[in-house]
C-alpha positions as CSV (number, residue, x, y, z in Angstrom):
1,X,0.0,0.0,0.0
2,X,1.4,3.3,-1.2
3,X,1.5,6.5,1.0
4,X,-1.5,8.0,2.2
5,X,-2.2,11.3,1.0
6,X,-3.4,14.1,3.5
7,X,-6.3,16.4,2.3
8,X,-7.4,20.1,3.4
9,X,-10.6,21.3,2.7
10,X,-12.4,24.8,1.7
11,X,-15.8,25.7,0.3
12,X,-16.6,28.5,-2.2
13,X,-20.5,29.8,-1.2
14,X,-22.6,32.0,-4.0
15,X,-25.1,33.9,-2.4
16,X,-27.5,35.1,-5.2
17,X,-30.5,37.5,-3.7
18,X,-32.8,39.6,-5.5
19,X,-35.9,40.9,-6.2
20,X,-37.0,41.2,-9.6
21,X,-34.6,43.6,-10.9
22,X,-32.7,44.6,-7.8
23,X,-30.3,41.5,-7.2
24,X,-26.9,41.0,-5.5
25,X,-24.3,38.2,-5.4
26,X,-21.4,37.7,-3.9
27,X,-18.7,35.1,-3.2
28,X,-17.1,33.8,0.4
29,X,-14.0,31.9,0.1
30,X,-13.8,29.4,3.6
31,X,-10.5,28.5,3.8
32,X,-9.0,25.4,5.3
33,X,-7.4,27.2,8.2
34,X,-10.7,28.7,9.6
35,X,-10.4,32.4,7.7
36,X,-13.9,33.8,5.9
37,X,-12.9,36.0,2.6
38,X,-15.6,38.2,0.7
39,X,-13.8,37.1,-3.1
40,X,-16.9,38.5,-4.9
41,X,-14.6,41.2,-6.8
42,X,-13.0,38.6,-8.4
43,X,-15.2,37.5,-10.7
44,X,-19.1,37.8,-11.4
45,X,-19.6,33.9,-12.1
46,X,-18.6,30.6,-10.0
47,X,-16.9,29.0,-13.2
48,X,-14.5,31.9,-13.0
49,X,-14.4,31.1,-8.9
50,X,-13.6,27.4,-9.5
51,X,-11.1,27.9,-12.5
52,X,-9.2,30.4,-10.1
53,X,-9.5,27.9,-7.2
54,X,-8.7,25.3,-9.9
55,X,-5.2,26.9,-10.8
56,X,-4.3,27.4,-6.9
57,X,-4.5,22.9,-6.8
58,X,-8.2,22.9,-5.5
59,X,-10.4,20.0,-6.8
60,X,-14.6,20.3,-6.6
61,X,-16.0,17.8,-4.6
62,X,-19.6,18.2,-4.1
63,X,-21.9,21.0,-5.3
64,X,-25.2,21.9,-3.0
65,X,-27.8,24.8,-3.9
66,X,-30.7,25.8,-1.0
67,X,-33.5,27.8,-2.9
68,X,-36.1,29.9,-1.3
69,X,-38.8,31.8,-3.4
70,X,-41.5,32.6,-0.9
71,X,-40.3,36.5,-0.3
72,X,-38.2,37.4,-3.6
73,X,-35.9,34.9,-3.9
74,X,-32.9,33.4,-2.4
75,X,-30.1,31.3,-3.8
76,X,-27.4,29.8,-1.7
77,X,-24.7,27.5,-3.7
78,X,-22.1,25.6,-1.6
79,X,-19.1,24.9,-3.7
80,X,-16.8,21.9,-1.5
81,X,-13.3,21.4,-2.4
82,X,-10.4,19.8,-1.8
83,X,-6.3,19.9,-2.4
84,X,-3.6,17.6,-1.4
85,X,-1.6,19.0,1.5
86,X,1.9,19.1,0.2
Protein backbone atom coordinates (compact mmCIF):
# COMPACT_ATOMS: atom_id res chain seq x y z
CA UNK A 1 0.00 0.00 0.00
CA UNK A 2 1.40 3.28 -1.16
CA UNK A 3 1.53 6.53 1.05
CA UNK A 4 -1.50 8.02 2.16
CA UNK A 5 -2.22 11.32 1.04
CA UNK A 6 -3.43 14.14 3.49
CA UNK A 7 -6.29 16.41 2.35
CA UNK A 8 -7.44 20.15 3.38
CA UNK A 9 -10.59 21.26 2.67
CA UNK A 10 -12.40 24.78 1.68
CA UNK A 11 -15.80 25.66 0.34
CA UNK A 12 -16.64 28.52 -2.23
CA UNK A 13 -20.53 29.81 -1.16
CA UNK A 14 -22.64 31.97 -3.99
CA UNK A 15 -25.06 33.92 -2.36
CA UNK A 16 -27.51 35.11 -5.21
CA UNK A 17 -30.55 37.49 -3.73
CA UNK A 18 -32.83 39.62 -5.53
CA UNK A 19 -35.95 40.88 -6.21
CA UNK A 20 -37.04 41.22 -9.63
CA UNK A 21 -34.58 43.61 -10.94
CA UNK A 22 -32.68 44.60 -7.79
CA UNK A 23 -30.26 41.47 -7.21
CA UNK A 24 -26.90 41.04 -5.50
CA UNK A 25 -24.28 38.21 -5.41
CA UNK A 26 -21.36 37.68 -3.90
CA UNK A 27 -18.73 35.11 -3.17
CA UNK A 28 -17.14 33.77 0.43
CA UNK A 29 -13.99 31.86 0.14
CA UNK A 30 -13.81 29.40 3.58
CA UNK A 31 -10.50 28.52 3.83
CA UNK A 32 -9.04 25.41 5.30
CA UNK A 33 -7.37 27.19 8.23
CA UNK A 34 -10.69 28.65 9.60
CA UNK A 35 -10.45 32.40 7.68
CA UNK A 36 -13.87 33.82 5.94
CA UNK A 37 -12.90 36.01 2.58
CA UNK A 38 -15.62 38.21 0.67
CA UNK A 39 -13.85 37.11 -3.15
CA UNK A 40 -16.93 38.47 -4.87
CA UNK A 41 -14.57 41.17 -6.79
CA UNK A 42 -13.03 38.60 -8.41
CA UNK A 43 -15.22 37.50 -10.72
CA UNK A 44 -19.11 37.80 -11.43
CA UNK A 45 -19.60 33.92 -12.10
CA UNK A 46 -18.63 30.60 -10.00
CA UNK A 47 -16.88 28.96 -13.24
CA UNK A 48 -14.55 31.95 -13.01
CA UNK A 49 -14.36 31.12 -8.88
CA UNK A 50 -13.63 27.43 -9.49
CA UNK A 51 -11.11 27.93 -12.45
CA UNK A 52 -9.24 30.38 -10.06
CA UNK A 53 -9.52 27.94 -7.18
CA UNK A 54 -8.67 25.25 -9.87
CA UNK A 55 -5.19 26.88 -10.79
CA UNK A 56 -4.32 27.42 -6.86
CA UNK A 57 -4.52 22.89 -6.76
CA UNK A 58 -8.19 22.89 -5.55
CA UNK A 59 -10.38 20.00 -6.82
CA UNK A 60 -14.58 20.30 -6.57
CA UNK A 61 -16.02 17.78 -4.62
CA UNK A 62 -19.56 18.20 -4.07
CA UNK A 63 -21.89 20.96 -5.26
CA UNK A 64 -25.23 21.92 -2.99
CA UNK A 65 -27.81 24.75 -3.89
CA UNK A 66 -30.71 25.83 -0.99
CA UNK A 67 -33.50 27.81 -2.94
CA UNK A 68 -36.11 29.93 -1.31
CA UNK A 69 -38.84 31.77 -3.42
CA UNK A 70 -41.47 32.62 -0.89
CA UNK A 71 -40.31 36.49 -0.35
CA UNK A 72 -38.20 37.38 -3.59
CA UNK A 73 -35.92 34.95 -3.92
CA UNK A 74 -32.87 33.40 -2.38
CA UNK A 75 -30.05 31.33 -3.76
CA UNK A 76 -27.44 29.84 -1.69
CA UNK A 77 -24.71 27.46 -3.75
CA UNK A 78 -22.14 25.56 -1.57
CA UNK A 79 -19.07 24.86 -3.69
CA UNK A 80 -16.78 21.88 -1.48
CA UNK A 81 -13.30 21.43 -2.45
CA UNK A 82 -10.39 19.77 -1.82
CA UNK A 83 -6.28 19.86 -2.37
CA UNK A 84 -3.56 17.62 -1.41
CA UNK A 85 -1.62 19.05 1.48
CA UNK A 86 1.95 19.13 0.23
Amino acid sequence: MGPMVAWEYALLVRRYQGQGRNFHVSFVWYGPDGSRKDITAYGDTAIAHLNRAGREGWELVSAAEDVNNVQGSTEVHRYHLKRPIA
